[in-house]
N, CA, C and O atoms as CSV, one atom per row, in Angstrom:
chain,resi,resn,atom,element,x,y,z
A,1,UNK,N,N,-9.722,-4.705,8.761
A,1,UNK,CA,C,-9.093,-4.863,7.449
A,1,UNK,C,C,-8.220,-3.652,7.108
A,1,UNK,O,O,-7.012,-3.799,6.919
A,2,UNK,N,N,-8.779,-2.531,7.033
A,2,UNK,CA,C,-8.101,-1.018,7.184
A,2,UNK,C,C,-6.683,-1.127,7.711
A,2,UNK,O,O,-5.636,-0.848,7.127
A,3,UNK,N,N,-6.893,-1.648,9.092
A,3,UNK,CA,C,-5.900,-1.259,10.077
A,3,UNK,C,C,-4.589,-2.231,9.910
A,3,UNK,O,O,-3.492,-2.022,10.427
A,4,UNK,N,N,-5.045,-3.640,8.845
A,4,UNK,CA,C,-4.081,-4.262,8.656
A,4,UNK,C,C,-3.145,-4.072,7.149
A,4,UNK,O,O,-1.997,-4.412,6.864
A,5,UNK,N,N,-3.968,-3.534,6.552
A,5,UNK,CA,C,-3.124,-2.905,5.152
A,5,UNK,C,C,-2.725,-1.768,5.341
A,5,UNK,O,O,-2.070,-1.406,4.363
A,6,UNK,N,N,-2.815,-0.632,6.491
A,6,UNK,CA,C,-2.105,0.422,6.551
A,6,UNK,C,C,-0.986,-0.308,7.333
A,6,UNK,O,O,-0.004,0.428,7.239
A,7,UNK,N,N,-0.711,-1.246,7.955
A,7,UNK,CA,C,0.420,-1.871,9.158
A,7,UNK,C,C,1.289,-2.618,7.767
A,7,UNK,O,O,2.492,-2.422,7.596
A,8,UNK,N,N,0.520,-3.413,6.923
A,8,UNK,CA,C,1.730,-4.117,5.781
A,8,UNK,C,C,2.217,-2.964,4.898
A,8,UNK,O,O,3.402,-2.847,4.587
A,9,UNK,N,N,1.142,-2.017,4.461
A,9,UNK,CA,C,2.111,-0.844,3.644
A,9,UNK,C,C,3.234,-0.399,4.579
A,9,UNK,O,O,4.423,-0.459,4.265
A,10,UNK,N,N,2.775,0.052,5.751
A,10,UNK,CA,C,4.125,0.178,6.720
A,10,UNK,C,C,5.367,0.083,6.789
A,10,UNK,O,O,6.394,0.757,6.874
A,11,UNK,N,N,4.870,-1.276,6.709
A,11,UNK,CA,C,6.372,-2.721,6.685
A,11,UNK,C,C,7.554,-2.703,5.444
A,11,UNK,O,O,8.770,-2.887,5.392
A,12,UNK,N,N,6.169,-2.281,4.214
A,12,UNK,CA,C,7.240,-2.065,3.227
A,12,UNK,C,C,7.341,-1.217,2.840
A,12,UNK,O,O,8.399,-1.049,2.233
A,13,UNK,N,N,6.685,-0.445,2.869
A,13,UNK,CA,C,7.280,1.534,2.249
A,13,UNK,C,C,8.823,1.568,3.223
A,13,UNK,O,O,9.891,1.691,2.624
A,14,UNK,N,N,8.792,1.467,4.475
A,14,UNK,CA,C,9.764,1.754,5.062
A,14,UNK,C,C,10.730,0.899,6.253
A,14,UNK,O,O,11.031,1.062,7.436
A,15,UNK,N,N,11.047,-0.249,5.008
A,15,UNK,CA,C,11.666,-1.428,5.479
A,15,UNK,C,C,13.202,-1.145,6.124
A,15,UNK,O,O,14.041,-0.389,5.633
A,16,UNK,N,N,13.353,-1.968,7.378
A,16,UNK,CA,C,14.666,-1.230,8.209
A,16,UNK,C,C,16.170,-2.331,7.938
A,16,UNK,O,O,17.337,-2.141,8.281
A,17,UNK,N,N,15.620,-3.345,7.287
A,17,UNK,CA,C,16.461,-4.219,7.434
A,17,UNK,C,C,16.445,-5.387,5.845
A,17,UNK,O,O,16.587,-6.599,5.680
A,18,UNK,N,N,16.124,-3.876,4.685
A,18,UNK,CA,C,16.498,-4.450,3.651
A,18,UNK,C,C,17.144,-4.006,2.776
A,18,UNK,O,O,17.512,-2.867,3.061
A,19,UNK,N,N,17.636,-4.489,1.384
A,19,UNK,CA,C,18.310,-3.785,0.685
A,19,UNK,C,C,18.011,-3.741,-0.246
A,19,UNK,O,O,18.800,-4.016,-1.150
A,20,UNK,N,N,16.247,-3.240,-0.593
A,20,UNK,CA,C,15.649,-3.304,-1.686
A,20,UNK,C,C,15.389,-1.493,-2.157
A,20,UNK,O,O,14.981,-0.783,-1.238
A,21,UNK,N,N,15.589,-0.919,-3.320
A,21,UNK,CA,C,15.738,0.689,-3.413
A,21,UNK,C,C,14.280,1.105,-3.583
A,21,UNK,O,O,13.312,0.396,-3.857
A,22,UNK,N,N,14.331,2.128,-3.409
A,22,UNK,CA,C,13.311,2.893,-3.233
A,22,UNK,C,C,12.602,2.575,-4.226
A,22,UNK,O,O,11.804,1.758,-3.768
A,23,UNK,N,N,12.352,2.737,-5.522
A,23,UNK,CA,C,11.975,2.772,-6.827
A,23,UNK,C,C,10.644,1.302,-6.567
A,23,UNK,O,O,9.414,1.325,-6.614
A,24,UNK,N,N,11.364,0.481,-6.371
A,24,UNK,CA,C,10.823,-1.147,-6.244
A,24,UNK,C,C,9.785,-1.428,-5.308
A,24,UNK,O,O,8.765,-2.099,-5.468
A,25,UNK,N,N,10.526,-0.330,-3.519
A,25,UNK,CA,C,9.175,-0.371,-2.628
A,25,UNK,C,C,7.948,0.352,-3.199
A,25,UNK,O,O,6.761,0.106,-2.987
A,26,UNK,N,N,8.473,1.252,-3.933
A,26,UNK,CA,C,7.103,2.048,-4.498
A,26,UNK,C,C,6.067,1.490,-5.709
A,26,UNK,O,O,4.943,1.990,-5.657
A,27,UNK,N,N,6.262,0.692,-6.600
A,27,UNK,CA,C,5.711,-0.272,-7.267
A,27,UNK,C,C,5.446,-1.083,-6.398
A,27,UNK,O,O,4.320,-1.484,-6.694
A,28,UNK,N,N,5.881,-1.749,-5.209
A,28,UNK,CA,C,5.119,-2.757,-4.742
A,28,UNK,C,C,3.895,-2.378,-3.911
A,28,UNK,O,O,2.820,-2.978,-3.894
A,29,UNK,N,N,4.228,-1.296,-3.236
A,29,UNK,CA,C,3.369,-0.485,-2.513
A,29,UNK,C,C,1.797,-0.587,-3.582
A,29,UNK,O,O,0.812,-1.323,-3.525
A,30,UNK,N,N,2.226,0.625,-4.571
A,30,UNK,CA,C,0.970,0.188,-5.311
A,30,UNK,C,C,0.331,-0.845,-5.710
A,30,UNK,O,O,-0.882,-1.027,-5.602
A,31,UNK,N,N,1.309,-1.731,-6.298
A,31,UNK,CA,C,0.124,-3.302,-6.408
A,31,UNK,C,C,-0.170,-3.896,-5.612
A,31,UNK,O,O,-0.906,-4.860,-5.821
A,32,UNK,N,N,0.134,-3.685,-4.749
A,32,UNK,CA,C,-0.668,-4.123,-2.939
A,32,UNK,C,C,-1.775,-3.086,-3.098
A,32,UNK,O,O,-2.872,-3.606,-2.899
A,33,UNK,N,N,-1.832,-2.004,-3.345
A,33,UNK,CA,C,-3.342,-1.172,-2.815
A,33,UNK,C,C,-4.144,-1.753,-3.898
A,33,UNK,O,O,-5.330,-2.002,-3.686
A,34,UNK,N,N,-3.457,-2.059,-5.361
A,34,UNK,CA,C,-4.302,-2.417,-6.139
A,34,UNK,C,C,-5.140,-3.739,-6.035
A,34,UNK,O,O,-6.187,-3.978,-6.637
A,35,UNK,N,N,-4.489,-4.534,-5.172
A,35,UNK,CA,C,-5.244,-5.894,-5.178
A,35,UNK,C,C,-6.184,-6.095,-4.030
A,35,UNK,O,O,-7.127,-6.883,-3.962
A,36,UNK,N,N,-5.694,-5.117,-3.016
A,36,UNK,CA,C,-6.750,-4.565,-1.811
A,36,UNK,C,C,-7.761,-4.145,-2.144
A,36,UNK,O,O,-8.646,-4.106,-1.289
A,37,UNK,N,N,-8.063,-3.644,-3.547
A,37,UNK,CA,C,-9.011,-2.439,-3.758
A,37,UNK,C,C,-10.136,-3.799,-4.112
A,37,UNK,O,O,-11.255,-3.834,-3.601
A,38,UNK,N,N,-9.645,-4.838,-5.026
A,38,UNK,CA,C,-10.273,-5.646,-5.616
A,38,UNK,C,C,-11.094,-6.319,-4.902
A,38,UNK,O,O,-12.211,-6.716,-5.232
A,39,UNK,N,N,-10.259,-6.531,-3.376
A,39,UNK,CA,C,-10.739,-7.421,-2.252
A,39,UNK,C,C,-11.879,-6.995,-1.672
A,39,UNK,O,O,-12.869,-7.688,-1.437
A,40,UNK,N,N,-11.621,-4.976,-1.268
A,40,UNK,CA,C,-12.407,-4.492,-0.143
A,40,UNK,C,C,-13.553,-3.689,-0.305
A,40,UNK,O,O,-13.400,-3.214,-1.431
A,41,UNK,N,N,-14.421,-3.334,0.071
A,41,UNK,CA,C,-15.127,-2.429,0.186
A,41,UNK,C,C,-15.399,-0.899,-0.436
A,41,UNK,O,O,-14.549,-0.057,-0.143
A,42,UNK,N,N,-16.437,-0.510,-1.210
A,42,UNK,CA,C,-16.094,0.962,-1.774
A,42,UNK,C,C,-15.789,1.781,-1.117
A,42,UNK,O,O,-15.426,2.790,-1.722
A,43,UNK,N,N,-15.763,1.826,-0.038
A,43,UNK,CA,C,-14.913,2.671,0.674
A,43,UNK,C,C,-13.621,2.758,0.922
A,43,UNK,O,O,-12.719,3.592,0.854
A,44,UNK,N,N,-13.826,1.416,1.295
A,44,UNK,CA,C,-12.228,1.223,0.945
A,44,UNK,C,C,-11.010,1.662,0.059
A,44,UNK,O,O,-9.833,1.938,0.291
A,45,UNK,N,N,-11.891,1.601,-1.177
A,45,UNK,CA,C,-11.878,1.773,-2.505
A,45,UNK,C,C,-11.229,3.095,-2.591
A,45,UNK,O,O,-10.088,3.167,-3.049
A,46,UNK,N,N,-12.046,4.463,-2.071
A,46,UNK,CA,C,-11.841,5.518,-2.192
A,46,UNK,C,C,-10.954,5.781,-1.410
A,46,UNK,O,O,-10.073,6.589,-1.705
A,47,UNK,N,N,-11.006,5.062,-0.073
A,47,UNK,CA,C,-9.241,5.666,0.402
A,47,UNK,C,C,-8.217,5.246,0.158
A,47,UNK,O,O,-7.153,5.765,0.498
A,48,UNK,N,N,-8.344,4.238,-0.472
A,48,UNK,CA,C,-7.247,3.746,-0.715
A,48,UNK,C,C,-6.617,5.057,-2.383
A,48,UNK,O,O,-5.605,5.702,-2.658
A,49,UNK,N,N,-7.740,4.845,-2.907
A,49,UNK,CA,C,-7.413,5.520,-4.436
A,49,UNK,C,C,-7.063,7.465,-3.727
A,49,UNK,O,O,-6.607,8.161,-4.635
A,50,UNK,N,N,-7.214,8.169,-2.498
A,50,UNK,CA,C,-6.551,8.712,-2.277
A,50,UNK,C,C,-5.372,9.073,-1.575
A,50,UNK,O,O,-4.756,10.133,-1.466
A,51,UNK,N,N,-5.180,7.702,-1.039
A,51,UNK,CA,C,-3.555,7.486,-0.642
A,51,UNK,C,C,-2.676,7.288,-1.932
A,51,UNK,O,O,-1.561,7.802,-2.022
A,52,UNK,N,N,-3.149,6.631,-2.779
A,52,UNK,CA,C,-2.448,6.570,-3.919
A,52,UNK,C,C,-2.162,7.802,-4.785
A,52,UNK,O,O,-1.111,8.055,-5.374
A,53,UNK,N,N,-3.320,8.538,-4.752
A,53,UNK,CA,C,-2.955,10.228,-5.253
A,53,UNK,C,C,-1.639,10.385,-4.840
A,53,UNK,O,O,-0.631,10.379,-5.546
A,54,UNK,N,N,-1.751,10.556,-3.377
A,54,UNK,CA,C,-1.305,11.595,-2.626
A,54,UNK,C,C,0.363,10.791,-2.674
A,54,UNK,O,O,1.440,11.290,-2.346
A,55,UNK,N,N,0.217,10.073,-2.948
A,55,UNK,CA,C,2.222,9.125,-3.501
A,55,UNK,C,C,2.308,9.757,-4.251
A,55,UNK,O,O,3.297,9.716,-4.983
């Protein structure tokens, strides 16, 4: 599960073949960790809530 939400944040933090601005990947970014958090595990939980710090 980990290994597949760090591969979709991936995809869109640093999309090669779009023309969406920065501002927009970064709100989406977060409500993706936010709905992950809902899904996964407390652990999960906590890394995710310090990847989000660290944005």
């Amino acid at each position: 599960m980990e290994n597949e939400v760090l591969e979709y944040l991936l995809k869109n933090i640093a999309p090669e073949k779009t023309d969406i601005p920065t501002p927009t990947k970064t709100k989406t970014s977060m409500k993706i960790k936010e709905t992950n958090n809902d899904k996964s595990s407390n652990e999960t939980k906590l890394e995710s809530s310090s990847i989000t710090g660290e944005i």
